[in-house]
ROLUMLO-96911 format. One record per residue (C-alpha): x, y, z. Coordinates in nm, 3 decimals. Each point is the difference from the previous one (the first is absolute). Last residue first. Example, Ala and Ser with C-alpha at 12.3 -4.5 7.8 and 13.67 -1.06 7.14 Angstrom:
BEGIN
REC       u       v       w
REC   1.367  -0.106   0.714
REC  -0.137  -0.344   0.066
REM end
This chain:
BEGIN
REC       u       v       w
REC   9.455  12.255  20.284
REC  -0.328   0.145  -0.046
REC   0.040   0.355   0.118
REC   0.405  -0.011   0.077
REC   0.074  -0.218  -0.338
REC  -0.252   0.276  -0.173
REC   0.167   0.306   0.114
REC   0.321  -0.118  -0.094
REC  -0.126  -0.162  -0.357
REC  -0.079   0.354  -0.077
REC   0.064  -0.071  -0.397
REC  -0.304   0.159  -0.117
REC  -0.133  -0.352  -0.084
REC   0.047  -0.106   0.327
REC  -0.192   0.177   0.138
REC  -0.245   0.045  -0.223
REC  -0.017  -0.367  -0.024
REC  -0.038   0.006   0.393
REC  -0.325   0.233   0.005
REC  -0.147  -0.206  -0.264
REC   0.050  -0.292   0.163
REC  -0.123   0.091   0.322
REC  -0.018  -0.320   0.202
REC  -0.402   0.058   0.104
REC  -0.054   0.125  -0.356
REC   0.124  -0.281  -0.212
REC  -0.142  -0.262   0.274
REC  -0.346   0.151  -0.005
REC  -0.155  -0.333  -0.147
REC   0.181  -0.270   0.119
REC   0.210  -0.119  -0.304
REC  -0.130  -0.232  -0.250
REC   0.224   0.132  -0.281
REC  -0.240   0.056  -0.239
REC  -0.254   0.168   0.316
REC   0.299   0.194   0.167
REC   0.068   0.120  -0.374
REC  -0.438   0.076  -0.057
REC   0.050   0.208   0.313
REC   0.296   0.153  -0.045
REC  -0.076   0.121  -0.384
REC  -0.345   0.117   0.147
REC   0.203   0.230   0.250
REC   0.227   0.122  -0.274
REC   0.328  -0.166  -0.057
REC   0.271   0.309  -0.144
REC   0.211  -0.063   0.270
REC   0.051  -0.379  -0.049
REC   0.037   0.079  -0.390
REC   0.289   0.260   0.095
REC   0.160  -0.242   0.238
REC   0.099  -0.199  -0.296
REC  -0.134  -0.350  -0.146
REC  -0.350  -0.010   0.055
REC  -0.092  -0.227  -0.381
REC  -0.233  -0.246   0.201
REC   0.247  -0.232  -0.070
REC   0.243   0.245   0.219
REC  -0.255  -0.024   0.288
REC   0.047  -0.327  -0.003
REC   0.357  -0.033   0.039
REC   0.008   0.266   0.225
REC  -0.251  -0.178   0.235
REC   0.214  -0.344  -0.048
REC   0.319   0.221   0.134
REC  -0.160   0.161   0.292
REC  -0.223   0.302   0.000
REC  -0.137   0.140   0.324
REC   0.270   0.244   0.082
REC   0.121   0.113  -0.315
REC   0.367  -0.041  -0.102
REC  -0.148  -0.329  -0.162
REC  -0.098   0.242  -0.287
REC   0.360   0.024  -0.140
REC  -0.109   0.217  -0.331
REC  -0.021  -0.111  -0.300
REC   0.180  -0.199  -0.250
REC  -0.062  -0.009  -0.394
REC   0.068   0.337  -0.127
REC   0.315  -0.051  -0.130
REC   0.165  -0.062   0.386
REC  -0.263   0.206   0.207
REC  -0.367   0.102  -0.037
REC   0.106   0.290  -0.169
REC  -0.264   0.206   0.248
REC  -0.297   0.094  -0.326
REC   0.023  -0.338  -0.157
REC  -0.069  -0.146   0.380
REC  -0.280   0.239   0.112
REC  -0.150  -0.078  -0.343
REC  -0.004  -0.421   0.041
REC  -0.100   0.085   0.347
REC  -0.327   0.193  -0.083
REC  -0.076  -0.222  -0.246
REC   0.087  -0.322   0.277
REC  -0.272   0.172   0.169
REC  -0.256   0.067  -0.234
REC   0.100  -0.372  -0.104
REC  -0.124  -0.075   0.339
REC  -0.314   0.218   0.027
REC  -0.097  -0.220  -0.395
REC   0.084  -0.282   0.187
REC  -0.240   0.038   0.294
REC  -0.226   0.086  -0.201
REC  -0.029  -0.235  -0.223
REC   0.048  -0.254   0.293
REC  -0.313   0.167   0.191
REC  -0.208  -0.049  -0.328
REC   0.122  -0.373  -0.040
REC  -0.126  -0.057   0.369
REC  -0.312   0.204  -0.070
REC  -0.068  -0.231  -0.303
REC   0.124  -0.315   0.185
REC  -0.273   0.038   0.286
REC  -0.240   0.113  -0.243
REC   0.071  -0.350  -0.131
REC  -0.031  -0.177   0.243
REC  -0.315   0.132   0.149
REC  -0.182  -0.054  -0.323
REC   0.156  -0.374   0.021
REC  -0.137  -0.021   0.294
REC  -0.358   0.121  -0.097
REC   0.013  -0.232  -0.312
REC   0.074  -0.304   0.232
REC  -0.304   0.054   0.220
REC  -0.227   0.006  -0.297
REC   0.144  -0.311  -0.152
REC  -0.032  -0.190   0.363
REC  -0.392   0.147  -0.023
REC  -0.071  -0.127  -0.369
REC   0.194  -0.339   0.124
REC  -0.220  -0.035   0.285
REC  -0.343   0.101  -0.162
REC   0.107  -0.239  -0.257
REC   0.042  -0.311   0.252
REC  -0.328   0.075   0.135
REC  -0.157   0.020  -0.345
REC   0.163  -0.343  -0.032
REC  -0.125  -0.161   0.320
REC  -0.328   0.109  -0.108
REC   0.018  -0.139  -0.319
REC   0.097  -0.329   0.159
REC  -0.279   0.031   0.210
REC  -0.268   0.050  -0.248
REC   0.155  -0.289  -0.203
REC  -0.003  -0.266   0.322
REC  -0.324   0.099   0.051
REC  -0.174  -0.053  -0.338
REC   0.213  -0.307  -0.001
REC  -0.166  -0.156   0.313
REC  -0.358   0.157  -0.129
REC   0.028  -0.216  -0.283
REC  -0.309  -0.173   0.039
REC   0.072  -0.137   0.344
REC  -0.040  -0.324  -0.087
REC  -0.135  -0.310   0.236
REC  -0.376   0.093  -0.098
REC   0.096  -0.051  -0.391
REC   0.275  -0.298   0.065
REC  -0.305  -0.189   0.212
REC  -0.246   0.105  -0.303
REC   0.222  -0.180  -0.258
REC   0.105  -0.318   0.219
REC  -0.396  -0.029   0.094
REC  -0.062   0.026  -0.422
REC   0.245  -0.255  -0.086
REC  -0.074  -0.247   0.298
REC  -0.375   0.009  -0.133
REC   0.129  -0.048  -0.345
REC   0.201  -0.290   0.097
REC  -0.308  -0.131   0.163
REC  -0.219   0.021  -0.294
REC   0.232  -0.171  -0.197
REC   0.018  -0.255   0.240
REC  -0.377  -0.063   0.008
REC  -0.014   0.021  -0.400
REC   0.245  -0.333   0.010
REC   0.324  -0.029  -0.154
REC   0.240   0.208   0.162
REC   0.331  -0.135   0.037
REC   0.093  -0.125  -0.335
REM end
């Protein structure tokens, strides 16, 4: 055994109680971890206040959005409802003129100035078949076919459609080879 004697007992206490009050005036007390927690939450309410304000930012955009594609969609509505109001009014211009062979044909539209092959083809999916339905386009119907068919808007008026499907529709193809010819 080590310690035998009441001296070195007395010693080893001694060293005891100097090692416990040197680790007592060495220790902060917990103030280190105090600190270390108040700044972690801090860093964390920071981080919130971040996310809260990214989250924010991202609700207004997507607000934007989709007014953006709710007045988009309402322009399309109406854009198709003008164009079936147009292919209407072409579907009954061309059951009222014969519309050629059984009913099917129209009219040679690529006699107009301004309309090639690829512009008769579409304006015959858009149900204007006959000179009758070109004639019978009111200024709203030009607009919202210039628009479909991503013309330059005044293009229908500026080349006279309607003034050549009369025309020609009347069978003065004279008058409108020397006009437009």
């Amino acid at each position: 055994m080590l310690f035998q004697t009441p001296t070195q007992f007395a010693v080893l206490a001694l060293v005891l109680l100097a090692g416990w009050l040197f680790g007592l005036a060495s220790s902060s007390g917990g103030k280190k971890w105090k600190q270390r927690h108040r700044d972690e939450e801090a860093a964390h309410k920071a981080y919130r206040a971040e996310v809260a304000a990214d989250l924010k930012t991202r609700e207004e955009h997507l607000r934007e959005v989709e007014a953006e594609r709710d007045r988009l969609a309402k322009e399309r509505s109406t854009a198709a409802a003008t164009t079936a109001a147009a292919a209407a009014t072409g579907a009954a211009a061309t059951s009222s003129s014969g519309g050629g062979f059984f009913g099917w044909g129209g009219d040679n539209l690529s006699r107009i100035r301004g309309i090639d092959a690829d512009l008769e083809r579409a304006l015959s999916q858009r149900g204007i078949k006959t000179y009758r339905a070109i004639e019978g386009l009111s200024e709203a119907d030009e607009r919202a076919l210039e628009d479909d068919l991503r013309l330059r808007p005044g293009t229908i008026d500026a080349e006279h459609w309607r003034e050549q499907a009369a025309m020609l529709r009347a069978g003065h193809d004279d008058d409108h080879r020397s006009r437009w010819g």
